[in-house]
C-alpha positions as CSV (number, residue, x, y, z in Angstrom):
1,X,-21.0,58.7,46.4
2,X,-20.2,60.2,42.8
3,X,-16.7,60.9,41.8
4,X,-14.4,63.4,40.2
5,X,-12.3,62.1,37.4
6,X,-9.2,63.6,36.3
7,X,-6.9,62.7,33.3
8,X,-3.5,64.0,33.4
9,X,-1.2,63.8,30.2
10,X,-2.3,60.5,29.4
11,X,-1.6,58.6,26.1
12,X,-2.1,55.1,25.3
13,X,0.4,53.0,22.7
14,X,-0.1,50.1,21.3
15,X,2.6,47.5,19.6
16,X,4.9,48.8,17.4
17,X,4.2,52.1,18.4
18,X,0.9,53.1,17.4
19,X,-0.1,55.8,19.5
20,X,-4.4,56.1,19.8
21,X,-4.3,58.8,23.0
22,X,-2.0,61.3,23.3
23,X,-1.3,63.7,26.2
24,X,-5.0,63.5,26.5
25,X,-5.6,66.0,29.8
26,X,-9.4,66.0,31.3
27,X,-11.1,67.2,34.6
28,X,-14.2,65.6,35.2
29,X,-16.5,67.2,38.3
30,X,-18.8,65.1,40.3
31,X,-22.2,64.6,38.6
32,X,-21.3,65.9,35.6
33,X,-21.9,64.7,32.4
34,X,-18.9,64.4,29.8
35,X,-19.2,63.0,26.2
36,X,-16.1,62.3,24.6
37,X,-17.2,62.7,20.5
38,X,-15.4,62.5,17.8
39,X,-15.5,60.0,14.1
40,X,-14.4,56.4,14.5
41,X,-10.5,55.6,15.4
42,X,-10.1,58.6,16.9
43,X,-9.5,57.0,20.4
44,X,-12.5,57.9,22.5
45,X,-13.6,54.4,23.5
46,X,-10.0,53.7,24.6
47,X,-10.1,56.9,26.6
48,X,-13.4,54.9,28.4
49,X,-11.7,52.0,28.5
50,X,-8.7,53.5,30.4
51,X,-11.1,54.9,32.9
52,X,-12.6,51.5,34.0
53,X,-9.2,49.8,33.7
54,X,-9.9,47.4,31.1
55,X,-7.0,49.2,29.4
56,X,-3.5,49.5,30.6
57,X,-2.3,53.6,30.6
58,X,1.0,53.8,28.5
59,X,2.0,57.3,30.1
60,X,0.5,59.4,32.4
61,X,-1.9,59.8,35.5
62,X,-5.9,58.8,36.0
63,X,-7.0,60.1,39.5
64,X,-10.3,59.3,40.8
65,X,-11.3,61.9,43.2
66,X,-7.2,63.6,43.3
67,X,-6.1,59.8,44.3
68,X,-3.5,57.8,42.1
69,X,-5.6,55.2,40.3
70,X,-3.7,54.0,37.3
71,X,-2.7,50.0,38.9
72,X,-6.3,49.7,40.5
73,X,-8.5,46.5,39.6
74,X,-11.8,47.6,37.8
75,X,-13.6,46.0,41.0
76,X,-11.9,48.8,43.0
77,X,-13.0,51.7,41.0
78,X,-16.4,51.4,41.7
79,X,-18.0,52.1,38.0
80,X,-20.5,50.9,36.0
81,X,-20.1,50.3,32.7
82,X,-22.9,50.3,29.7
83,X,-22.0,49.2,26.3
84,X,-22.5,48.7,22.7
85,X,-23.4,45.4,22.7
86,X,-25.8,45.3,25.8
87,X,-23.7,41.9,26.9
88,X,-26.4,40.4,28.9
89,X,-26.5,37.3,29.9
90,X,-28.3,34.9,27.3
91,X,-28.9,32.1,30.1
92,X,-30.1,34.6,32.7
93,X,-33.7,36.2,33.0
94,X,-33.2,40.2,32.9
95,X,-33.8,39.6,37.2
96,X,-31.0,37.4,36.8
97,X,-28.8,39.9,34.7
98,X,-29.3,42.7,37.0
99,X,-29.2,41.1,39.9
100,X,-25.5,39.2,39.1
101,X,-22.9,42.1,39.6
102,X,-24.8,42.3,43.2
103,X,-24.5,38.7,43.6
104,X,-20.7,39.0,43.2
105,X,-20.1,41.9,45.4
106,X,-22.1,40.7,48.1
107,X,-22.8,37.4,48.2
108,X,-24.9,37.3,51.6
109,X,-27.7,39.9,50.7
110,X,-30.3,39.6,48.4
111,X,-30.3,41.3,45.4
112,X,-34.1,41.4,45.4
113,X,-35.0,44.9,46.8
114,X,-32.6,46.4,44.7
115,X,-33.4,44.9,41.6
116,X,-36.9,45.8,42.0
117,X,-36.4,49.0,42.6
118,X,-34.0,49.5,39.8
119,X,-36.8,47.8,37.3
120,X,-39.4,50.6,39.0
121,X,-37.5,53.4,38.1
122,X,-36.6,51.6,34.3
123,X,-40.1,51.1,34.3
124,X,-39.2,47.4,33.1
125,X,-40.6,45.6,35.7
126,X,-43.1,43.4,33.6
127,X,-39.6,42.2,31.9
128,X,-37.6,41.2,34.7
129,X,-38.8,37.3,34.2
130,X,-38.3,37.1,30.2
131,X,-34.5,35.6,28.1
132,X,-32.8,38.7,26.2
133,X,-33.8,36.4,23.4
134,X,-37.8,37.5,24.0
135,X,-36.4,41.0,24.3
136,X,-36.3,43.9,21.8
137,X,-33.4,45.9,21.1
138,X,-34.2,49.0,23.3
139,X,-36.0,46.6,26.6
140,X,-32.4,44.9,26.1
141,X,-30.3,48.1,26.5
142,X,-32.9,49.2,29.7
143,X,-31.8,45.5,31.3
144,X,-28.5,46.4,30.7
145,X,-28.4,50.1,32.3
146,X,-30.2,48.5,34.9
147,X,-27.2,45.8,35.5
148,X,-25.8,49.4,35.5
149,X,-27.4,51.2,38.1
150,X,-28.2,48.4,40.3
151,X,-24.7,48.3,41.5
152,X,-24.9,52.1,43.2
153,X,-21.4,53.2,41.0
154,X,-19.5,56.1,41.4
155,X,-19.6,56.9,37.6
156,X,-21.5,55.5,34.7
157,X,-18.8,54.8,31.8
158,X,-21.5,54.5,28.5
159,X,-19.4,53.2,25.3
160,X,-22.0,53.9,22.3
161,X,-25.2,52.2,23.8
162,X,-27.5,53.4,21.9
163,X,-25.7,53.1,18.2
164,X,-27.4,49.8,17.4
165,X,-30.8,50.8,17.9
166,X,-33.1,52.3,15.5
167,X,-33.3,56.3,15.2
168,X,-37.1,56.7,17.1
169,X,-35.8,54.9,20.0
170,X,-32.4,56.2,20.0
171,X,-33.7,59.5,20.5
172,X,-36.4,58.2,22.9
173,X,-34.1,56.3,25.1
174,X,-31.8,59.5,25.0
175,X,-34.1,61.4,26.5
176,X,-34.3,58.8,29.4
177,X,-30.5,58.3,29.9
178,X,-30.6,62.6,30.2
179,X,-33.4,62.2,32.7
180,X,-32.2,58.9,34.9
181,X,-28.6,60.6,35.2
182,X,-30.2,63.4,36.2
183,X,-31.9,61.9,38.7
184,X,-28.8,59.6,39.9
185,X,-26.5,62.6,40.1
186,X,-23.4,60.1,39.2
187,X,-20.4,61.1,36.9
188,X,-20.9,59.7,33.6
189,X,-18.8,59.6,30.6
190,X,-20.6,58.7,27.7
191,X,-18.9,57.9,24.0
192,X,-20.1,58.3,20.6
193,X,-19.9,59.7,16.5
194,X,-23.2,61.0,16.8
195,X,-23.2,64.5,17.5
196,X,-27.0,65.0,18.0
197,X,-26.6,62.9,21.0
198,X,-23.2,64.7,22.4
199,X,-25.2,68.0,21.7
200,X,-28.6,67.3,23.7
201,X,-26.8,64.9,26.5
202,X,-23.4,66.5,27.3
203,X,-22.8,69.2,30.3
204,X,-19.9,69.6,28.2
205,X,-18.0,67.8,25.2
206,X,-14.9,66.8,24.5
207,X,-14.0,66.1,20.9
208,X,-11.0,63.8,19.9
209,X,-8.9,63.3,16.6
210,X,-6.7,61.2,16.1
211,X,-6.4,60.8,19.6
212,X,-5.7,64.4,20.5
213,X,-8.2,66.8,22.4
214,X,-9.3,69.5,20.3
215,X,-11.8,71.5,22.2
216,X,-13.2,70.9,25.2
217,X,-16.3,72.8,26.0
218,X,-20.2,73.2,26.6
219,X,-22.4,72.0,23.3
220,X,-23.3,75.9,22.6
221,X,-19.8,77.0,22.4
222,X,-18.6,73.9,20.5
223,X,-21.1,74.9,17.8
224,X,-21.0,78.7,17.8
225,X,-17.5,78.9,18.5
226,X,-15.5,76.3,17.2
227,X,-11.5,75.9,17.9
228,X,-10.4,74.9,14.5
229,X,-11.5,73.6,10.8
230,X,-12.1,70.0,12.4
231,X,-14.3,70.7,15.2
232,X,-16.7,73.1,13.1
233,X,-17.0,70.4,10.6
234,X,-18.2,67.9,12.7
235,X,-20.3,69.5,14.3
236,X,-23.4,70.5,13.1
237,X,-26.3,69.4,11.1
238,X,-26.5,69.8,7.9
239,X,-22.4,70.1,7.9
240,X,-21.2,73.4,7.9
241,X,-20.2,75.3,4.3
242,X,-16.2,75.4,3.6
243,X,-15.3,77.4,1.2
244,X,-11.8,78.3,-0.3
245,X,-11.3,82.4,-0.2
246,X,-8.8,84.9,-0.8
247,X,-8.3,88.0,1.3
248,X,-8.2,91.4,-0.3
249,X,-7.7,94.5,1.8
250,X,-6.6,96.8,-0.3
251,X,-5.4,100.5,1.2
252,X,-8.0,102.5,-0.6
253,X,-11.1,99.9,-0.8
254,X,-13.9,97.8,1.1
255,X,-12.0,94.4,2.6
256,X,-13.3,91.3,0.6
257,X,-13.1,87.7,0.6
258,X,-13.0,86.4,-3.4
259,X,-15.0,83.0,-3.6
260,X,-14.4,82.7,-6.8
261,X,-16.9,83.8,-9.3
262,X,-18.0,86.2,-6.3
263,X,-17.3,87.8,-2.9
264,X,-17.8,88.8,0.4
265,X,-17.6,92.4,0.9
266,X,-17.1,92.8,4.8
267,X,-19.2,96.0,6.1
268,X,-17.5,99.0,6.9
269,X,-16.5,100.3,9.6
270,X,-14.9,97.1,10.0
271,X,-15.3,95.3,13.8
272,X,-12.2,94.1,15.1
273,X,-12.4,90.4,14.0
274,X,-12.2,91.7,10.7
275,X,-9.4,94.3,11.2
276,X,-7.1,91.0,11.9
277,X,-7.8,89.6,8.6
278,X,-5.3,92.5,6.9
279,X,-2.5,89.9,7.7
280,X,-4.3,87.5,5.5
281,X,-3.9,89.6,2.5
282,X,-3.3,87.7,-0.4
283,X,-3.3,84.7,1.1
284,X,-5.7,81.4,0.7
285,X,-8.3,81.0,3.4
286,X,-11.3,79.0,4.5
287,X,-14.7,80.4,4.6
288,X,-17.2,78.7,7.0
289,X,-20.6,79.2,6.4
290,X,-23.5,77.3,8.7
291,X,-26.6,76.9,7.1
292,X,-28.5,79.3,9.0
293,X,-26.2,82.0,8.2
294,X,-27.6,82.2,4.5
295,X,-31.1,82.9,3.7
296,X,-32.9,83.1,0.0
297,X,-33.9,86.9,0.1
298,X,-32.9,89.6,-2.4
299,X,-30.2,92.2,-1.6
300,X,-33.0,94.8,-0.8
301,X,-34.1,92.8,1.5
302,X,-31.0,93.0,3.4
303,X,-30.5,93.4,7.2
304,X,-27.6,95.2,8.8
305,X,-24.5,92.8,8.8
306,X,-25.7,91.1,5.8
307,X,-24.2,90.9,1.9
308,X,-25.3,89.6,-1.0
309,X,-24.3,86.7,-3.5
310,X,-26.5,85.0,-5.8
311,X,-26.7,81.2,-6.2
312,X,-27.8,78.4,-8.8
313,X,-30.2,75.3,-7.4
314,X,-28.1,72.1,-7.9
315,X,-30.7,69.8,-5.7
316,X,-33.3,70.2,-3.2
317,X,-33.5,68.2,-0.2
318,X,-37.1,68.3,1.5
319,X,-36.7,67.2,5.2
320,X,-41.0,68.0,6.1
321,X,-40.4,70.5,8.6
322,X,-37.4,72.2,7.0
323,X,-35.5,72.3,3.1
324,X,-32.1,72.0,2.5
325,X,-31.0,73.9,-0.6
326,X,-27.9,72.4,-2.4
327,X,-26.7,75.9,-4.2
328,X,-23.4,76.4,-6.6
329,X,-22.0,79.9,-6.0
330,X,-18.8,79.4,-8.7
331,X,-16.7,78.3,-5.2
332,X,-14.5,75.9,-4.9
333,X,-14.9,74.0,-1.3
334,X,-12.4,72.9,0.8
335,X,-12.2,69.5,2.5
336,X,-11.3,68.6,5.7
337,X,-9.8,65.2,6.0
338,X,-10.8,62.3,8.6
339,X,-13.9,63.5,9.4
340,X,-15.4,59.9,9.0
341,X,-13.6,56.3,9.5
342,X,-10.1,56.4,7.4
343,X,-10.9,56.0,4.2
344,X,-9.2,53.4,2.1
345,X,-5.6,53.7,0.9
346,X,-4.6,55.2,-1.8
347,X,-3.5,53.7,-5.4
348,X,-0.1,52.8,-5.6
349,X,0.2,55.5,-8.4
350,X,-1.8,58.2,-6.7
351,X,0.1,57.2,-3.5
352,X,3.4,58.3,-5.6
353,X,2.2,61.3,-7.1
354,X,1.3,62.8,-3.6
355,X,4.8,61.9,-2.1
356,X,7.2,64.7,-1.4
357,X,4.0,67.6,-2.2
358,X,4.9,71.0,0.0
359,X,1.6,69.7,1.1
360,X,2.3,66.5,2.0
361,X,5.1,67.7,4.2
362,X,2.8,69.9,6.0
363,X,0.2,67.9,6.9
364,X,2.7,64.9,8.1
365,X,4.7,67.8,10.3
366,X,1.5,69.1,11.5
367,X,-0.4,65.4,12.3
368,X,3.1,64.6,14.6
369,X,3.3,68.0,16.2
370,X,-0.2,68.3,17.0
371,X,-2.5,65.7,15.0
372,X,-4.0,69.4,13.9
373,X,-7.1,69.9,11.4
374,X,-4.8,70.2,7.9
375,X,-7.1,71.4,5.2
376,X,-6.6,69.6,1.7
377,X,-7.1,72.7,-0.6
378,X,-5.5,71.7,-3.8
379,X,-7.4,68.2,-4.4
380,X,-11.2,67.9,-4.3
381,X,-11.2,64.6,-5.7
382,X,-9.8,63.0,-2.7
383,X,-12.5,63.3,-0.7
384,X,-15.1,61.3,-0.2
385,X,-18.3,62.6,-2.1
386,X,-21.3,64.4,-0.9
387,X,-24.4,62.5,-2.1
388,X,-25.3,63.4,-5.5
389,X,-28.7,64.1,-7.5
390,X,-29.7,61.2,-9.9
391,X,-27.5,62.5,-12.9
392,X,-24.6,62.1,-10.7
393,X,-22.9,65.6,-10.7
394,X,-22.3,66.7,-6.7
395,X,-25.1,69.1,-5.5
396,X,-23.5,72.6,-5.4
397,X,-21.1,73.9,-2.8
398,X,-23.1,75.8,-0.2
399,X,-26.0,74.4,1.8
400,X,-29.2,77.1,2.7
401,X,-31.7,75.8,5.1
402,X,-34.9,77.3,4.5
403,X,-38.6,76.5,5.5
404,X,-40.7,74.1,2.7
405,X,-43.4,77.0,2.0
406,X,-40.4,78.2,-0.2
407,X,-40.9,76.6,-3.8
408,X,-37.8,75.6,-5.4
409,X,-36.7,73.9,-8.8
410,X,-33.3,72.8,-10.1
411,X,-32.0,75.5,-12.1
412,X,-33.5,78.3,-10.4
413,X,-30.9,81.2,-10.2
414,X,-31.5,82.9,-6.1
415,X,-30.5,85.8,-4.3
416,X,-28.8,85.1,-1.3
417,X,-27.7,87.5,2.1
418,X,-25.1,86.0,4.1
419,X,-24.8,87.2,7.7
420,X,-21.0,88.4,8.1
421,X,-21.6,88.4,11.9
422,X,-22.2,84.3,11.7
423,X,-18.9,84.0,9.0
424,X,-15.5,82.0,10.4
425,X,-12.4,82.5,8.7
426,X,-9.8,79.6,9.0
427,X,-6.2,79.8,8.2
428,X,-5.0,76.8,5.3
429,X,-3.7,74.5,8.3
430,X,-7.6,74.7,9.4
431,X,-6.5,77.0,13.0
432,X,-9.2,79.7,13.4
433,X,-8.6,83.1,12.6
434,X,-12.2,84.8,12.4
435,X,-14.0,85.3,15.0
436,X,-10.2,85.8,17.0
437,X,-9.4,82.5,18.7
438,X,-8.4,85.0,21.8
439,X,-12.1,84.8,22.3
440,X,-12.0,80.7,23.4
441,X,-11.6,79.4,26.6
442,X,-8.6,77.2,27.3
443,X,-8.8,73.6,27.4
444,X,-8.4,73.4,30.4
445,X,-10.9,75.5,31.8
């Protein structure tokens, strides 16, 4: 029987305080499929590991199926877990591996028929008699969701099992984990940094930083509608264009977003989205651009909704099926930090020339209020660079994907349309603003 899963306010802390969940709060329905994505530290395997038990909650209430579960033994929650590492056995055939967690619960039947029929539906059944040491990678992680399914669990707790296999079968044995769940109809909670596999797998996903929630939601909406600064970033492929603006609405002129060198003239009569942005006038903001929402074409070519900039070819990327165009517009991006693993600290000197900033202050009051997406807009060089061409100089700050039958040289000076109806504003403390955030769902929903 599959089970609802329901996080209420949990957090977990660790010695001396370090706090890696906080007030995390998550309904999971029977059968559904929940990935929990977000970069490395940011407390999603925890969150796993709190479901199944292995982890003690600091604060808070796990329910399984509306009953109190926080003191119940793994053995008594009835889940199988996947992970990382496959953790098979090495003394055990892959029978032997998949047929021990039945051994244990009960030890009078024979595992036999069920291992078989696991094997059938793995389609591993020519392996059941060979060491993981005669397996590959991917036959390994099969023997271990196996193990998995075997057991008949209420809910299937995955913690990155596919990260250490190479990318063709990742995104082969992707496809099988979407089909077998599927087919099981059992909860599952699966982790991981990769967002193509939250984005093709996930019923909905939940993405974590720094151990708080920040949007909660079906793959489309994460994408196309974003919460703040933090979730648009990660998410998407190539990352999505930040750019620092300024807002001018003048009484007796067109509304425009300066981007430095040029702008973004927002099409009169203005829509209601961009009626709110008077209240940002003057002020600094973040421009979000995805790829898509530029294409090479000259202003005459322009569709309704669309404006024109112009752009200068800092490196071509040429993926077969598609080209990513590094261009420099005269902008100045913005960064958005932790996006990745922490980076290393600081120098000592650098450490005390940031101490005591107006910016400093804000970002530290924001991380303890809310752990929020704080935009670093006055220090590019902090961040950790984009991949460069050969001569070293970063490759432009806005990304165009086009298709390869376009012919493109560095140095090249392009026309560009952006689509104002695909353009997100975000405040400087990364909250969005354009389109209006009344438009979300709530978290909770």
């Amino acid at each position: 029987m599959t089970r609802a899963i329901s996080l209420h306010d949990v957090s977990k802390t660790y010695t001396r305080g370090v706090r890696v969940v906080d007030r995390l709060s998550l309904d999971i329905a029977p059968g559904e499929f929940l990935v929990l994505l977000g970069p490395s530290g940011c407390g999603k395997s925890t969150v796993l590991r709190m479901i199944a038990g292995l982890e003690e909650i600091t604060e808070g209430q796990l329910l399984l199926d509306g009953e109190y579960a926080n003191d119940l033994l793994p053995a008594e929650r009835h889940m199988a877990m996947v992970f990382q590492n496959f953790a098979l056995y090495p003394n055990m055939t892959s029978r032997g591996n998949i047929g021990f967690p039945l051994r244990i619960e009960a030890p009078g039947e024979d595992p036999g028929p069920r291992v078989d029929a696991t094997a059938r539906m793995l389609g591993i059944e020519d392996l059941l008699d060979r060491l993981p040491g005669q397996l590959s990678g991917g036959e390994r992680q099969r023997v271990a969701m196996g193990r998995a399914i075997a057991r008949h669990p209420s809910a299937f707790l995955m913690d990155e099992p596919l990260s250490n296999l190479d990318a063709k079968l990742r995104n082969h044995l992707r496809a099988e984990i979407a089909a077998l769940t599927r087919q099981l109809g059992v909860t599952t909670v699966y982790v991981t940094h990769d967002q193509a596999e939250a984005m093709s797998l996930g019923d909905r996903v939940a993405v974590l930083r720094g151990g708080v929630l920040q949007q909660l939601d079906t793959p489309r909406s994460v994408y196309a509608l974003p919460r703040n600064i933090f979730v648009a970033a990660f998410i998407g492929t190539p990352r999505i264009n930040l750019l620092r603006g300024l807002v001018r609405a003048p009484l007796d002129g067109a509304m425009t977003i300066s981007l430095g060198k040029q702008y973004l003239r927002l099409p009169e009569p203005l829509c209601l989205d961009h009626q709110l942005l008077r209240v940002q006038q003057g002020r600094e903001v973040i421009v979000g651009l995805r790829s898509e929402a530029v294409r090479i074409a000259k202003p005459a070519d322009a569709r309704p909704g669309e404006v024109a900039i112009s752009g200068l070819v800092e490196h071509v990327e040429f993926q077969g099926h598609e080209v990513l165009v590094h261009f420099d517009t005269g902008s100045q991006p913005a960064v958005v930090p932790d996006l990745e693993a922490p980076r290393p600290a600081a120098s000592a000197s650098r450490r005390r020339r940031r101490e005591g900033t107006v910016l400093e202050r804000f970002r530290e009051r924001a991380g303890a209020l809310r752990a929020g997406p704080v935009v670093v807009l006055d220090d590019p060089a902090d961040a950790a660079p984009e991949p460069a061409p050969a001569d070293g100089r970063l490759p432009g700050d806005l990304v165009v994907r086009t298709t390869p039958d376009i012919d493109l040289r560095r140095g090249m000076h392009v026309p560009l349309l952006v689509d104002i109806a695909h353009l997100f504003v975000f405040d400087q403390y990364g909250e969005r603003i354009c389109p209006a955030p009344a438009r979300l769902p709530d978290l909770e929903a």
